[in-house]
N, C-alpha and C positions, 0 to 999 in steps of 0.2 A: 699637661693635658689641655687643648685646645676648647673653651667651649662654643659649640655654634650656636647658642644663642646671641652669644654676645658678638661674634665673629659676623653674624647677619642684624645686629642691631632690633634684634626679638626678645618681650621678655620671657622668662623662664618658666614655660607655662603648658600646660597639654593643650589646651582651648586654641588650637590658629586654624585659619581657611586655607587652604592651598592659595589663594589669592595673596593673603597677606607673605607667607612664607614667599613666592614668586616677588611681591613690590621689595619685600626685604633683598634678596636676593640683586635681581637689577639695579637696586639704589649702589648696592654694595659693589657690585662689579663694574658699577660706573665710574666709581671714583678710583678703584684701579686699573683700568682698561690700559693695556699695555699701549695704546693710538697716544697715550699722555703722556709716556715716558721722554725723559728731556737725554737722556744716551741709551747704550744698548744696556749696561751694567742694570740700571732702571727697571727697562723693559724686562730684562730676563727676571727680575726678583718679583716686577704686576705679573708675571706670566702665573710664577711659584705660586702667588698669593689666590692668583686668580682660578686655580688648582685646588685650592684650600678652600676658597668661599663657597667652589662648588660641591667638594665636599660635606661641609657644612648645609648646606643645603638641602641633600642627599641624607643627612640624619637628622634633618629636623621635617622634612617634609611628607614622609609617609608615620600615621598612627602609632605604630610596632616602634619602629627604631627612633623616633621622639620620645618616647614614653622609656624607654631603654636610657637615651641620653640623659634625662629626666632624674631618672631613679640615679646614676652615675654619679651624675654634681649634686647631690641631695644627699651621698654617702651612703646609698638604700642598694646599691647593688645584689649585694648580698642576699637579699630576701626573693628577687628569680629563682633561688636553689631551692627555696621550700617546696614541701611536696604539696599536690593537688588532693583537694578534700575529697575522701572515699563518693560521697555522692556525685560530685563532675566527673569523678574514675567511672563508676559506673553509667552515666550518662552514656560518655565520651562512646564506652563498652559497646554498651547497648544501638547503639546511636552508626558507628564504624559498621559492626558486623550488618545491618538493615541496607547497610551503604551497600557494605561489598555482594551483598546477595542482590541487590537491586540493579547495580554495575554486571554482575555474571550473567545475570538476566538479559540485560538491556532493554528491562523496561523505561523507559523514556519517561513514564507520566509520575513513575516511583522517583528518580533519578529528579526530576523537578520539583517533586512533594520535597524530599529530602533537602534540597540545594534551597528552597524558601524557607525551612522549618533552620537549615542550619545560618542562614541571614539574619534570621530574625535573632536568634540565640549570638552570633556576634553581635549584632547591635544592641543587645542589653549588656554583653560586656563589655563593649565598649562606652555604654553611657555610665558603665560602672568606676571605668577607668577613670573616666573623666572626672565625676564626681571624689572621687577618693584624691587624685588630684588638686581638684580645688578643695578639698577638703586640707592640703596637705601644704598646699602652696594659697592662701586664703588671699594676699598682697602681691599677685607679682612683679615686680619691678623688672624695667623698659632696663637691660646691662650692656644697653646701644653706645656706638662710636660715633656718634653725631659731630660736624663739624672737622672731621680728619684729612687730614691731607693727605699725598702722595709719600710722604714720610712719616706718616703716623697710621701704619695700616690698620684694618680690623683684624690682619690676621694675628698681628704679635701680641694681641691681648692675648691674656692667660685666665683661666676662671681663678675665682677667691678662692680662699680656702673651707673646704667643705666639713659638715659633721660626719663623724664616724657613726655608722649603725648604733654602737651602746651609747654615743650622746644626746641621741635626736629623743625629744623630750616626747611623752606617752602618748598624747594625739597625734603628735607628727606621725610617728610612728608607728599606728597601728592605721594612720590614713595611707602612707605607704608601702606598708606591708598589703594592704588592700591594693594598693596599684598594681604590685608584684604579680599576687594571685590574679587581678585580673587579665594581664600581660598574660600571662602564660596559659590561661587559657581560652585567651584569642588564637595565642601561637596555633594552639590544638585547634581550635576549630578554622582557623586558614586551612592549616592542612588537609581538613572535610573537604571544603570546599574546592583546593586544587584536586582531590578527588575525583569531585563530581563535575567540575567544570574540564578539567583537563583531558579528562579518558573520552575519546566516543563511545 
């Protein structure tokens, strides 16, 4: 398993701007830019790679699927499967049906209350994420390819080896159990909001 942290010379961490994920990105696709290959054998393998970085990329650069790769190399997977606490259920509940009467309506001004009210409620889960996060990852180290040549690409790095869910010692592990839950119900309220943004 490929990590793109380390595959874009990023450390291992929820906390990035789009900016830095993008200067990560270009550094890295510089150094294999197929224009540098010295035959074609060369170029075809910068092409492969350069396939891979961008990939990488693509999972490190939007909140959801970083936070996903995150929990992945951290051996936390696992913990997306737990259920959502009875009171988010009921939110969620409550929260959908308001939507869909508001959406049948086509009130506009309801359809706007709602779509601010469910903004606000991702951006506390997601400062939720983040926190549990650094709660979880408190050091994170730079697992960058600095220095590589055409021969030593970012892609053929491979992540370490990871802890298993029953290893990860009881703060890690209830920091990332907390990332889970908040993960998933960002998922839930993205999908409010493609909802409400989505339908006229």
């Amino acid at each position: 398993m490929e990590d793109p942290f380390r595959i874009l010379g990023l450390p291992r961490q929820f906390d990035l701007t789009p900016a830095e994920v993008t200067t990560a990105h270009l550094r890295t696709v510089s150094q294999i830019h197929p224009d540098r290959a010295t035959d074609e054998v060369q170029r075809v393998q910068m092409v492969q790679e350069a396939a891979v970085v961008g990939a990488a990329k693509q999972r490190v650069a939007h909140d959801l699927t970083r936070a996903e790769e995150l929990l992945k190399l951290l051996g936390a997977r696992s913990f997306l499967s737990a259920p959502l606490s009875p009171e988010f259920l009921m939110e969620t509940i409550e929260l959908r049906d308001a939507i869909e009467e508001a959406c049948a309506h086509g009130s506009s001004d309801a359809r706007d209350s709602f779509t601010a009210r469910v903004r606000l409620r991702r951006g506390e889960e997601r400062d939720a994420l983040a926190a549990a996060f650094r709660r979880a990852i408190p050091h994170p180290e730079r697992v960058g390819h600095e220095g590589l040549s055409a021969s030593s690409s970012p892609v053929s790095l491979q992540i370490d080896a990871t802890d298993a869910p029953d290893q990860l010692g009881g703060e890690r592990r209830a920091a990332l159990q907390d990332a889970a839950a908040a993960l998933i119900r960002l998922r839930y309220l993205d999908r409010m909001l493609d909802r409400l943004v989505g339908d006229p």
